[in-house]
VEXDREN-2710 file (C-alpha; in Angstrom, 1 decimal):
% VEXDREN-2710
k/r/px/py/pz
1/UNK/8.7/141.0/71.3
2/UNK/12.2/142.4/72.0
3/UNK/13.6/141.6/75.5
4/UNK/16.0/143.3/77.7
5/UNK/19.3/143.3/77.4
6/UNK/21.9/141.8/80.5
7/UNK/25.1/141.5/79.2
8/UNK/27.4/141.6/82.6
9/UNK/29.3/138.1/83.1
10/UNK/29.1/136.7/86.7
11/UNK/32.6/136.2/88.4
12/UNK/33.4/132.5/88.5
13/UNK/33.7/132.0/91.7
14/UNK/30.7/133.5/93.5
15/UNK/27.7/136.2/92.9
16/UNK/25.9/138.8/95.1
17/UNK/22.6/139.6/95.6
18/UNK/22.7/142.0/92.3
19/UNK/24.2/139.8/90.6
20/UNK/21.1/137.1/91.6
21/UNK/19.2/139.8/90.7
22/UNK/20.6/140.2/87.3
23/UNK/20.0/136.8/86.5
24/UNK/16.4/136.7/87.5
25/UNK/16.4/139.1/84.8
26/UNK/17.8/137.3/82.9
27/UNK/16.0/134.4/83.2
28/UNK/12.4/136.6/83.0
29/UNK/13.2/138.0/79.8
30/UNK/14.0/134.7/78.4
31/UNK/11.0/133.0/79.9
32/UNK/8.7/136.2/78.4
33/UNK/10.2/135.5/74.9
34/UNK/9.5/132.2/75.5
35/UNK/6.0/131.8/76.8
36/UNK/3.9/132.0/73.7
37/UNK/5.8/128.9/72.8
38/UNK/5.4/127.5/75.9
39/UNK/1.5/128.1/76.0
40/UNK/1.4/125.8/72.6
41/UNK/2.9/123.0/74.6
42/UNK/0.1/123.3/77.5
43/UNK/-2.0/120.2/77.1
44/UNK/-1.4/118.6/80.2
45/UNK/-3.6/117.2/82.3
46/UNK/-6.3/119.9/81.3
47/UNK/-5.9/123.2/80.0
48/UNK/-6.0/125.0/83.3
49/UNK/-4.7/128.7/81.7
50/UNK/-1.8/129.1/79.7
51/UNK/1.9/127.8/81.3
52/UNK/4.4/130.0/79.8
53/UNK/2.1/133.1/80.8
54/UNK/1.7/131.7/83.8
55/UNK/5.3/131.2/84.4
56/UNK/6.5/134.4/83.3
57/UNK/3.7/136.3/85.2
58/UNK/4.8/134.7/88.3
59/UNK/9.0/135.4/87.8
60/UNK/8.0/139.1/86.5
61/UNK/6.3/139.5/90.0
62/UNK/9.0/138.0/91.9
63/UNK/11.6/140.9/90.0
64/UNK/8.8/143.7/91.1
65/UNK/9.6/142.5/94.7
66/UNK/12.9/143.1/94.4
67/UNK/12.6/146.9/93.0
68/UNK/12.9/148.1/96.8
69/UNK/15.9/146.3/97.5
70/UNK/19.6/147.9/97.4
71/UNK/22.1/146.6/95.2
72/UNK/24.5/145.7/98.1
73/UNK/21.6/143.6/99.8
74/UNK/23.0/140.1/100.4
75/UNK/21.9/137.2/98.4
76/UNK/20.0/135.3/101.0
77/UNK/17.9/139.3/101.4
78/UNK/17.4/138.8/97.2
79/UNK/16.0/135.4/97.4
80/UNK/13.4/135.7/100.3
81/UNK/12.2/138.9/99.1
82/UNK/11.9/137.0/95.1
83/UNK/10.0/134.1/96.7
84/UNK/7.5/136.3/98.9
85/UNK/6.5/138.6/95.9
86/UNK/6.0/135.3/93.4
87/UNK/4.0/133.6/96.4
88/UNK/1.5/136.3/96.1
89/UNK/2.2/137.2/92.3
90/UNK/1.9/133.2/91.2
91/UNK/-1.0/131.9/88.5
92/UNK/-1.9/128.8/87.9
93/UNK/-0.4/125.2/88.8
94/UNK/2.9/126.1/87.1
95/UNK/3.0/129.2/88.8
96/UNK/2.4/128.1/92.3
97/UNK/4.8/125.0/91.5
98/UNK/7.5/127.6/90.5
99/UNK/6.8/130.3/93.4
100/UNK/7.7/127.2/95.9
101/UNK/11.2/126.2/94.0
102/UNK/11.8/129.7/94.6
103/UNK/10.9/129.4/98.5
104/UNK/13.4/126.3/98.3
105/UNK/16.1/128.3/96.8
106/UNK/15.8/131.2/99.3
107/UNK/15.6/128.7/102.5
108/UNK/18.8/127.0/100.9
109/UNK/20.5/130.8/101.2
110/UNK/18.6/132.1/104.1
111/UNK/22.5/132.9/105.6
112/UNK/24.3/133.7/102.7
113/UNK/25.5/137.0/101.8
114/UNK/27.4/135.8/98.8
115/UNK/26.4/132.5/96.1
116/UNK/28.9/130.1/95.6
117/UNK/28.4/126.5/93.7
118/UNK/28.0/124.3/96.3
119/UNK/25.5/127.2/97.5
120/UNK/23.7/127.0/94.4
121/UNK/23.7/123.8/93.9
122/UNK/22.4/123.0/97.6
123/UNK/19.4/125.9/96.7
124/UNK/18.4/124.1/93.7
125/UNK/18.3/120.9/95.6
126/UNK/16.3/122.4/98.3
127/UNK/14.3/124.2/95.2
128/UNK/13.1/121.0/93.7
129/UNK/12.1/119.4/97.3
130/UNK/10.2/122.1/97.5
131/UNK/8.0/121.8/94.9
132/UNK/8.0/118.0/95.4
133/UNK/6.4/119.0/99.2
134/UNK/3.4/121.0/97.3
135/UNK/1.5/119.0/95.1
136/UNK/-0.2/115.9/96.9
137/UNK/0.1/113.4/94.4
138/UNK/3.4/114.1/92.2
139/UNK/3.3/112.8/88.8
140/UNK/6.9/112.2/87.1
141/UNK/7.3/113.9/83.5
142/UNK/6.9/116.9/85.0
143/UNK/8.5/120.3/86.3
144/UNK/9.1/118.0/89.2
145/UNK/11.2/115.9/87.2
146/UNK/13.0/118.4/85.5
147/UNK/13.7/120.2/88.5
148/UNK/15.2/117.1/90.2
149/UNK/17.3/116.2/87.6
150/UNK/18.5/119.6/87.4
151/UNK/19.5/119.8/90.9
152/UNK/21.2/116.5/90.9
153/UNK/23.6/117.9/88.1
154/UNK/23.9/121.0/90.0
155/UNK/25.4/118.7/93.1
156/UNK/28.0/116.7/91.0
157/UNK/29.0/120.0/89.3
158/UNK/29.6/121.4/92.3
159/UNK/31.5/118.2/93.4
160/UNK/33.8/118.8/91.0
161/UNK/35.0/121.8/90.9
162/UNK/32.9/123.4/88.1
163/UNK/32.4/127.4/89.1
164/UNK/29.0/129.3/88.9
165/UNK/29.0/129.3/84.6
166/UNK/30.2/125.7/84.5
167/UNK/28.1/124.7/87.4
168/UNK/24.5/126.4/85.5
169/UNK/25.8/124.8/82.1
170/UNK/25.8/121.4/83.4
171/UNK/22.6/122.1/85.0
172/UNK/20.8/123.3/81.7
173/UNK/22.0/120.7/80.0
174/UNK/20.9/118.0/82.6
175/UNK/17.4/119.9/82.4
176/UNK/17.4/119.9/78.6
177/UNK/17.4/116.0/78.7
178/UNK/14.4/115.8/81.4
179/UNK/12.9/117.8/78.9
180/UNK/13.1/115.8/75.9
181/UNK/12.5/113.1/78.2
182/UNK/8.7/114.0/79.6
183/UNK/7.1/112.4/76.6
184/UNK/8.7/108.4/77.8
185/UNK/7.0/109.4/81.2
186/UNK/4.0/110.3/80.3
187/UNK/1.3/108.6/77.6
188/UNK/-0.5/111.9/77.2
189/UNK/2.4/113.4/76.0
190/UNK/3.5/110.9/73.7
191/UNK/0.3/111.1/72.4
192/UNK/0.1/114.5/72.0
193/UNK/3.5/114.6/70.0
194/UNK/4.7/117.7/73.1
195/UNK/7.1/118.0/75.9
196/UNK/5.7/119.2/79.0
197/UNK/5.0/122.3/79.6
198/UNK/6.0/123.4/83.2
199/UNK/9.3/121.4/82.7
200/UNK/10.0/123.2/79.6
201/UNK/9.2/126.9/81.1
202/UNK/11.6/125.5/84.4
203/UNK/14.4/125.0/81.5
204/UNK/14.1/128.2/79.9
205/UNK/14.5/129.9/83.0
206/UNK/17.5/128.0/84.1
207/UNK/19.0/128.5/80.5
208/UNK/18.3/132.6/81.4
209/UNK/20.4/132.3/84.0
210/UNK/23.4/130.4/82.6
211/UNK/22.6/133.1/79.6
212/UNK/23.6/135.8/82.1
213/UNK/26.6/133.7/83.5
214/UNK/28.6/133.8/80.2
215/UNK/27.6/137.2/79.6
216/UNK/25.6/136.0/76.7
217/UNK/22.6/138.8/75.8
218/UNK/19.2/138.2/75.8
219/UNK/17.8/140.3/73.6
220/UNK/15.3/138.1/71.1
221/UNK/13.0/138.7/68.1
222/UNK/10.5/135.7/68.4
223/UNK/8.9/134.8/65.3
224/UNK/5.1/134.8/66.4
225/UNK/3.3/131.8/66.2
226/UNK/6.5/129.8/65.6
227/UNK/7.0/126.7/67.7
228/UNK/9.0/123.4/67.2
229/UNK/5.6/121.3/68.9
230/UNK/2.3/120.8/68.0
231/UNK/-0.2/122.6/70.3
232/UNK/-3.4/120.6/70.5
233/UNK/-3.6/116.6/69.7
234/UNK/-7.0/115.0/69.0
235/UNK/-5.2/112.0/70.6
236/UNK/-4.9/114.0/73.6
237/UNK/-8.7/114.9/74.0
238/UNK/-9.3/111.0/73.6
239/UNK/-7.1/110.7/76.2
240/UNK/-8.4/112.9/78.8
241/UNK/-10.6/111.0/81.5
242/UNK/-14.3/112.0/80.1
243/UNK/-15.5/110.1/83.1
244/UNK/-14.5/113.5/85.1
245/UNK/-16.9/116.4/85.8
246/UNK/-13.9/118.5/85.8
247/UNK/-15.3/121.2/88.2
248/UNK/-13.6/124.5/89.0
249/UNK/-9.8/125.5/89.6
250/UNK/-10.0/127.4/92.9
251/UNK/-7.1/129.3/93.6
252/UNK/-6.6/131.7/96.9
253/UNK/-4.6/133.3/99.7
254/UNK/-4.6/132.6/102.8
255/UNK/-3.2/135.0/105.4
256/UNK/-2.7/134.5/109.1
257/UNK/-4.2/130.9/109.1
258/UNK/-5.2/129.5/112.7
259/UNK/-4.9/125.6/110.9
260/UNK/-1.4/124.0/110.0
261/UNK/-0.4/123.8/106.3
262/UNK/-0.9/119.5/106.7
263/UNK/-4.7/120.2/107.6
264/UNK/-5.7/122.7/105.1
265/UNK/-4.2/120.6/102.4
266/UNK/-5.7/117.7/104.1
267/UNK/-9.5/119.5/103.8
268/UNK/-8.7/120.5/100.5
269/UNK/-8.1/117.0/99.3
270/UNK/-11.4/116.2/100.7
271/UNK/-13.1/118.4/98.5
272/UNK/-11.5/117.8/95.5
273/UNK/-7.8/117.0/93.6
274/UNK/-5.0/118.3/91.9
275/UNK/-3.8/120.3/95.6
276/UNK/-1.5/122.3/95.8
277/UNK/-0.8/123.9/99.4
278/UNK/2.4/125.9/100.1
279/UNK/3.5/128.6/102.4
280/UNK/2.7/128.9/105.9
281/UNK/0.3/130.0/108.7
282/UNK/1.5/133.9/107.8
283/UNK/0.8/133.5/104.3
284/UNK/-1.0/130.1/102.2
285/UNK/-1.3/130.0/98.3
286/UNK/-3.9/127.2/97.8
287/UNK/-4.9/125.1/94.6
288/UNK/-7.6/122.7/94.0
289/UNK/-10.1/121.3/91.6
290/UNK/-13.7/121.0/92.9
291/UNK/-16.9/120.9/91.9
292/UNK/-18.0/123.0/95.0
293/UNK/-15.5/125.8/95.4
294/UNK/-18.3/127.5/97.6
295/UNK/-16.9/125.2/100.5
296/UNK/-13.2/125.6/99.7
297/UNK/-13.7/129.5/100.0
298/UNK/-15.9/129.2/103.1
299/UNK/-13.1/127.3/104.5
300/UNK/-10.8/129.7/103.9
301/UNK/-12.8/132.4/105.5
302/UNK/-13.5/130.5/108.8
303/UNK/-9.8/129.9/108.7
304/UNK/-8.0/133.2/108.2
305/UNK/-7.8/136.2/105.9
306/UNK/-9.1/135.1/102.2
307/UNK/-7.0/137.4/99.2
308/UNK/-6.4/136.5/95.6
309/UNK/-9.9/134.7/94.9
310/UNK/-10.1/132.8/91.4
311/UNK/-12.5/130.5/90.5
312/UNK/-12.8/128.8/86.8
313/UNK/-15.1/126.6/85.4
314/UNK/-12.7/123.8/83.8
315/UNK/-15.0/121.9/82.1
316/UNK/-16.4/124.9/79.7
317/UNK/-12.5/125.5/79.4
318/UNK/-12.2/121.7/78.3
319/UNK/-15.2/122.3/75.5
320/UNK/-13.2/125.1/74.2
321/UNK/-10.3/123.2/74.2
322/UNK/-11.6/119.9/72.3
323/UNK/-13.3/122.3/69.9
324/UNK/-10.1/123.7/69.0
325/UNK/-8.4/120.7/69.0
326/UNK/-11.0/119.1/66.4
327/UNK/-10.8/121.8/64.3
328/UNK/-6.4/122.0/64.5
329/UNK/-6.4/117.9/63.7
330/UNK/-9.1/118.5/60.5
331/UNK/-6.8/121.1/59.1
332/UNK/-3.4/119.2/59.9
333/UNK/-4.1/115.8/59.2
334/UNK/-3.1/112.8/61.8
335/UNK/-0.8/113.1/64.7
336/UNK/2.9/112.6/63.9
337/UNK/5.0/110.4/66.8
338/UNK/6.9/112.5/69.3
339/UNK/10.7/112.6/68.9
340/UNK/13.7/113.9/71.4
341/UNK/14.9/115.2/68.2
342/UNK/14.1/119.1/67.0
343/UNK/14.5/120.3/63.5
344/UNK/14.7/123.6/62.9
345/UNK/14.5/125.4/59.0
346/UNK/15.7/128.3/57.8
347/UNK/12.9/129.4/55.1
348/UNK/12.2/132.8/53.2
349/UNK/8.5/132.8/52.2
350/UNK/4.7/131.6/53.6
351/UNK/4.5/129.1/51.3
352/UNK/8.4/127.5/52.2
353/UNK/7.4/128.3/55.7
354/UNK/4.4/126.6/56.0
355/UNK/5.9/123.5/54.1
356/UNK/8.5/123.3/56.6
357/UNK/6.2/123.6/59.1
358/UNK/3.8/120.7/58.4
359/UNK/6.5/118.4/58.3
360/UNK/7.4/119.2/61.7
361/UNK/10.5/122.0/61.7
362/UNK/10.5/125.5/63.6
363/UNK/11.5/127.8/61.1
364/UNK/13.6/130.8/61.0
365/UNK/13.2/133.7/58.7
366/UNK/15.7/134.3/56.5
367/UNK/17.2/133.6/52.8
368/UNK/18.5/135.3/49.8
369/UNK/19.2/139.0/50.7
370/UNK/17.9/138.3/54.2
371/UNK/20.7/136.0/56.0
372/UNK/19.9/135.6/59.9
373/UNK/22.1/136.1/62.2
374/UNK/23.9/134.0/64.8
375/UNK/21.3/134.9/67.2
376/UNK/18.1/134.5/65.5
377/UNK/19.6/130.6/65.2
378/UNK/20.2/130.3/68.5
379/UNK/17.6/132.1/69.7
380/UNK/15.6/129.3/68.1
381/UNK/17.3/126.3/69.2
382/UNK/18.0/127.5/72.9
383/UNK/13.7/128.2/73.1
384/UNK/13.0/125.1/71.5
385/UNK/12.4/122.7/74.3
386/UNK/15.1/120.1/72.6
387/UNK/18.3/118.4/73.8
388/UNK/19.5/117.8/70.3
389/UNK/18.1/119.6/67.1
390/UNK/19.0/119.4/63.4
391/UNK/19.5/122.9/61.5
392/UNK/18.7/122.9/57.9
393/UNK/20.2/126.4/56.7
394/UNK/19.3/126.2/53.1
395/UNK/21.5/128.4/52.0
396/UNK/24.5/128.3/51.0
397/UNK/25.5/131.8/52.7
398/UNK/24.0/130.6/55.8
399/UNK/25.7/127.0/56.5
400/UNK/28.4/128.5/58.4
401/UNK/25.9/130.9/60.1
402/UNK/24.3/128.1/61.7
403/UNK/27.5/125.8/62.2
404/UNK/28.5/128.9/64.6
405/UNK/25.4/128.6/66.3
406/UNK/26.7/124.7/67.4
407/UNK/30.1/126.7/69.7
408/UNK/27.5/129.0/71.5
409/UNK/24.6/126.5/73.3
410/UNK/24.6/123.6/75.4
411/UNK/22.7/122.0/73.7
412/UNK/23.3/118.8/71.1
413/UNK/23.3/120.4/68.2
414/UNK/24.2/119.2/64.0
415/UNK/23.8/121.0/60.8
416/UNK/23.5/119.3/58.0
417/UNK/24.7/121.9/54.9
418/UNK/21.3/122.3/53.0
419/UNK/21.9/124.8/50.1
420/UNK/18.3/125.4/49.0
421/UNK/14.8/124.9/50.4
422/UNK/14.0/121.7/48.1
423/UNK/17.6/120.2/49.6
424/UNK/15.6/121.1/53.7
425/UNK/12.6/119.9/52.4
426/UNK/14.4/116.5/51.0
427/UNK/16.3/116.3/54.3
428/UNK/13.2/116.5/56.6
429/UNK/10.9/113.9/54.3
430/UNK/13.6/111.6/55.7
431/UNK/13.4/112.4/59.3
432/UNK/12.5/109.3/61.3
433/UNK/10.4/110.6/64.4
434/UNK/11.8/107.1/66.4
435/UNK/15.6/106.8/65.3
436/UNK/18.3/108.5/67.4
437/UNK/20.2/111.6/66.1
438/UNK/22.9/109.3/64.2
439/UNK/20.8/108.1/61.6
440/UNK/18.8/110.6/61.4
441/UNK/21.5/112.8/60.5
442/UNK/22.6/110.1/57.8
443/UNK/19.4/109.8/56.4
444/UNK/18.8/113.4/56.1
445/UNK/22.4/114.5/54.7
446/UNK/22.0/111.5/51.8
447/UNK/18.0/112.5/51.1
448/UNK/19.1/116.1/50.9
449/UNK/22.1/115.0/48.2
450/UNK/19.1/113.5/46.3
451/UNK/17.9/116.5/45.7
452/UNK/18.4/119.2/42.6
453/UNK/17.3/122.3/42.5
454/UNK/16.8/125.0/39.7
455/UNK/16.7/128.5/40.3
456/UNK/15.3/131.5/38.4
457/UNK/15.8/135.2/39.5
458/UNK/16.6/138.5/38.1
459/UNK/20.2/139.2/37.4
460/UNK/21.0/142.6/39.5
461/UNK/24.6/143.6/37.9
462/UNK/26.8/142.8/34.8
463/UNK/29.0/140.0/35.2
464/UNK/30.9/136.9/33.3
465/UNK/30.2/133.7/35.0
466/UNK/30.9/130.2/34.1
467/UNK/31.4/131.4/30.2
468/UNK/27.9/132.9/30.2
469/UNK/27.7/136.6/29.8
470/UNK/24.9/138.1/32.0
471/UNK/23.4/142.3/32.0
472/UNK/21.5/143.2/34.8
473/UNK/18.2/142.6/34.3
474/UNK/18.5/139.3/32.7
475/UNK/15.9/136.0/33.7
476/UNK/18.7/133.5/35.1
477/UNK/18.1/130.1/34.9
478/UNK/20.6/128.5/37.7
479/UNK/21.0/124.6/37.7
480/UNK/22.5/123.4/41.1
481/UNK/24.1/126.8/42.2
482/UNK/25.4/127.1/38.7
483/UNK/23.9/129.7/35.9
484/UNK/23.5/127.7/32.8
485/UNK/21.0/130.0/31.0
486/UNK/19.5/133.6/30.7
487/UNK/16.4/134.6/28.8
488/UNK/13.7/137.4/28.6
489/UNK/11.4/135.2/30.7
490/UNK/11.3/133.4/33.5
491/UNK/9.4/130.6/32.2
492/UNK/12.0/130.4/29.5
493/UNK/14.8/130.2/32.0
494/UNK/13.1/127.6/34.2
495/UNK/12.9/125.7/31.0
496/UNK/16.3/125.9/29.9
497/UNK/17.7/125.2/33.5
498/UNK/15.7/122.2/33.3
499/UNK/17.1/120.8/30.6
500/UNK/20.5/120.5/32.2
501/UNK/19.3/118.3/34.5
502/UNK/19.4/114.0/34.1
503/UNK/15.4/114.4/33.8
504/UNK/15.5/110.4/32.6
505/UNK/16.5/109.6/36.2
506/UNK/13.8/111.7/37.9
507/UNK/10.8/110.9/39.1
508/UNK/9.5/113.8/40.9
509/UNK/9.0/117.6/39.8
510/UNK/7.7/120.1/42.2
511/UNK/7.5/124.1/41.0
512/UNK/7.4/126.9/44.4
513/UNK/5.9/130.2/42.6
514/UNK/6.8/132.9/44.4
515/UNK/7.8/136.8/43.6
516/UNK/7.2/138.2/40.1
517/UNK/4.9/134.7/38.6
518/UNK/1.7/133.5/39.2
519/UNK/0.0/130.2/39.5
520/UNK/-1.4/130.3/36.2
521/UNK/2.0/130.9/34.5
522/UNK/3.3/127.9/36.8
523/UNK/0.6/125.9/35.6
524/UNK/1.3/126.6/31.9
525/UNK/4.7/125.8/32.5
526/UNK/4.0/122.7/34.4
527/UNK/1.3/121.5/31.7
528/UNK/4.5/122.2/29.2
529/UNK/7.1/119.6/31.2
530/UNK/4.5/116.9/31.8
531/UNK/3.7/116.9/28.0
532/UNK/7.6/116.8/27.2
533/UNK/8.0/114.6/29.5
534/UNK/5.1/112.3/30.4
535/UNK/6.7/110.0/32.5
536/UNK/7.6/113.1/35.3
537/UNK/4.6/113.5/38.2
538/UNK/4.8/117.6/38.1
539/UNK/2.9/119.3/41.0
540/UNK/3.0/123.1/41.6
541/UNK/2.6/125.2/45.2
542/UNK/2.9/128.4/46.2
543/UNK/6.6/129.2/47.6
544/UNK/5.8/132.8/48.3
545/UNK/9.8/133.5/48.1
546/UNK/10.9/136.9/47.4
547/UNK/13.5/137.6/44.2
548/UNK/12.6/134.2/42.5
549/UNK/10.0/133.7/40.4
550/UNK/10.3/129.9/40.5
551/UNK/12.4/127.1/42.8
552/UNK/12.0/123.9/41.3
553/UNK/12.8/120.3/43.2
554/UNK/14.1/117.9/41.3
555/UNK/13.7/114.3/42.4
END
């Protein structure tokens, strides 16, 4: 999916209202390239529709309000007419909880013609009360978290000095360590092995916004189906209260009310939990889980003008769910323990890819002949819901690639100077999902050392190279980075690389077949090393890598 593009850098010291508008944009078209990602992390406390949908549904509504609106309107103009739009346009919990942080942010500015810091930061302050005020029983390890600890960043930054881009990068980074933080607060998440959800679509969108404060594009090619967190946890399903009947979400508007806001959430949490009343007697969005939504709409129509109707049946949604989730936790194996920590893999090849992604990396794609760019890194470690992440470029031509990426986000970020898949895969067998980034980082860079790796491919040009001559076209055998052999097979030049290497001190042999050889050739091959070599465990998978027949690990 390929967002817009909004390059224009805000002016330090304050914004207008098309510049607010420009980094709702912003923040929209980071959210959308986000959401799919976000919708994998939606466990929490029932799957009651998809989060990062649900979240980006609600902000693209809020931009369609402003489409009538001038670009010399002020910013206090911007903001009312963004929250009114998302009031009407929100789905969901997430959505409702993020349509009433907007309706805190445009009270905050309801006299402003310009945006300064200590504006924003009072609107995001005002935001996060907000969405406190709307949800009758709030739970920490939320958005609400998130959003608090954001603001409160927001107010020293504007203490000190910081201007609008300094101000929102304090902000994101404060909401990057709520983030990381939601699975301490909550057992369901730990559980789960995920962040939560709402909290992670509230960073995104914040991160859009300081995106658009530097100038920084957004302008992203999401790998689909890629995500740094597991979606579903069997652990989660055991979890969930089974005691509960679950009932149905009921969702509605409310227009020209003749009771208070108090006393319709009061009757709604008579009939059921998980309220959520926000707005006022002109206009009510209302949330709740019932088992008799008949009586919540009836209310409504005594009461007013009913709009917006929606009525789900949770618990057929919860069957589906633990379905799903049974079936995800036979094909993955057992739950791994949730870490602060991100790892994310560069990786040419299903086979690499999905290696990388059992043990718990997001990958990128890219290798030999196929180098990603700076943005396809970042674009991967600024969506991935982590304060700190490890990059794994395996790659020699890409270790500097992703070092660049480390100048560009706020986030924590280390790359430890994998030159080949085997040396990533190495690295991440020693991640520790409960040490801190310091020794993971050791660990990983000394594991990744460990490793040795032989290469075959298909010479492309003439050349002279470490005293072997090579015609294009020749099988290379490569030992380490370092041709040692060619031949008129790749068999015969996996073979001949192998024999550079100290095999006496080696325990461990894996062959990745990919382009050009088969998994009966690796076989043969294999069956070969094992009987020269009886004391080497030799297991072959499918690497799926394009130009080379065969990467072998070595440990």
């Amino acid at each position: 999916m390929t967002t817009p593009t909004v390059t224009r850098e805000l002016e330090k010291a304050h914004a207008t209202g098309a510049d607010v508008r420009s980094a709702l944009q912003s923040a929209s078209a980071w959210l959308s390239a986000s959401a799919e990602r976000i919708n994998a992390l939606n466990v929490f406390p029932v799957p009651d529709g998809d989060t990062g949908t649900n979240m980006s549904l609600t902000l693209q509504a809020a931009l369609e309000g402003l489409q009538r609106l001038g670009d010399d309107e002020p910013v206090s103009q911007v903001a009312r007419a963004a929250y009114e739009a998302a009031m009407l346009g929100a789905r969901g919990n997430s959505g409702v909880i993020l349509s009433q942080l907007l309706r805190g942010f445009a009270e905050a500015l309801a006299d402003s013609a310009e945006l300064t810091s200590s504006g924003l930061a009072q609107a995001l302050t005002q935001a996060s009360e907000a969405a406190y005020r709307s949800v009758s029983r709030p739970v920490e390890g939320t958005i609400l978290t998130v959003a608090r600890e954001a603001a409160a960043a927001a107010r020293a930054a504007a203490e000190s000095g910081l201007d609008l881009p300094g101000l929102l990068e304090q902000t994101l980074r404060a909401a990057n360590d709520a983030v990381a933080a939601t699975p301490s607060q909550l057992e369901v998440l730990r559980k789960a092995g995920v962040v939560d959800s709402g909290g992670e679509g509230y960073r995104v969108i914040i991160e859009g916004a300081w995106m658009f404060s530097t100038g920084r594009a957004v302008d992203v090619e999401l790998e689909a189906g890629a995500g740094a967190s597991r979606p579903f946890s069997r652990a989660l399903v055991e979890a969930i209260d089974h005691e509960s009947t679950f009932g149905f979400c009921t969702e509605f508007v409310l227009r020209d009310s003749d009771v208070a806001l108090p006393d319709v959430k009061t009757c709604m949490e008579e009939l059921g939990d998980s309220v959520i009343a926000v707005g006022d007697r002109d206009l009510m969005r209302v949330h709740v889980h019932t088992s008799r939504p008949g009586q919540a709409l009836e209310f409504a129509v005594d009461h007013g003008t009913l709009a917006k109707v929606k009525v789900e049946n949770m618990q057929l949604q919860h069957q589906a769910f633990a379905a799903a989730t049974r079936e995800a936790s036979a094909t993955d194996g057992e739950d791994q323990p949730a870490s602060p920590i991100g790892v994310i893999a560069v990786a040419a090849g299903d086979g690499f890819q999905k290696v990388f992604r059992s043990l718990g990396a997001r990958v990128v794609q890219g290798g030999q002949t196929m180098n990603p760019s700076v943005q396809d890194i970042l674009a991967a470690v600024n969506s991935s819901g982590y304060g700190e992440l490890i990059i794994l470029p395996n790659n020699s031509n890409i270790v500097l690639t992703a070092k660049h990426v480390q100048e560009l986000t706020p986030h924590s970020v280390t790359v430890i100077p994998t030159e080949t898949a085997p040396q990533g895969i190495g690295a991440l067998l020693a991640f520790n999902f409960q040490a801190d980034m310091q020794t993971n980082v050791a660990a990983m860079d000394q594991a990744a050392h460990g490793v040795h790796t032989v290469e075959v491919t298909r010479a492309v040009r003439d050349t002279d190279v470490d005293g072997v001559a090579v015609e294009s076209g020749d099988l290379l055998g490569m030992y380490d980075g370092r041709i040692v052999a060619t031949t008129a097979s790749a068999e015969e030049a996996l073979l001949s690389a192998l024999s550079q290497a100290p095999l006496e001190g080696l325990e461990i042999v894996t062959i990745y077949y990919g382009f050009g050889a088969s998994e009966e050739q690796a076989q043969a091959v294999a069956a070969k090393i094992r009987n020269d070599h009886p004391g080497l465990d030799v297991e072959v998978v499918e690497g799926g890598q394009p130009h080379y027949p065969y990467v072998v690990s070595l440990e």
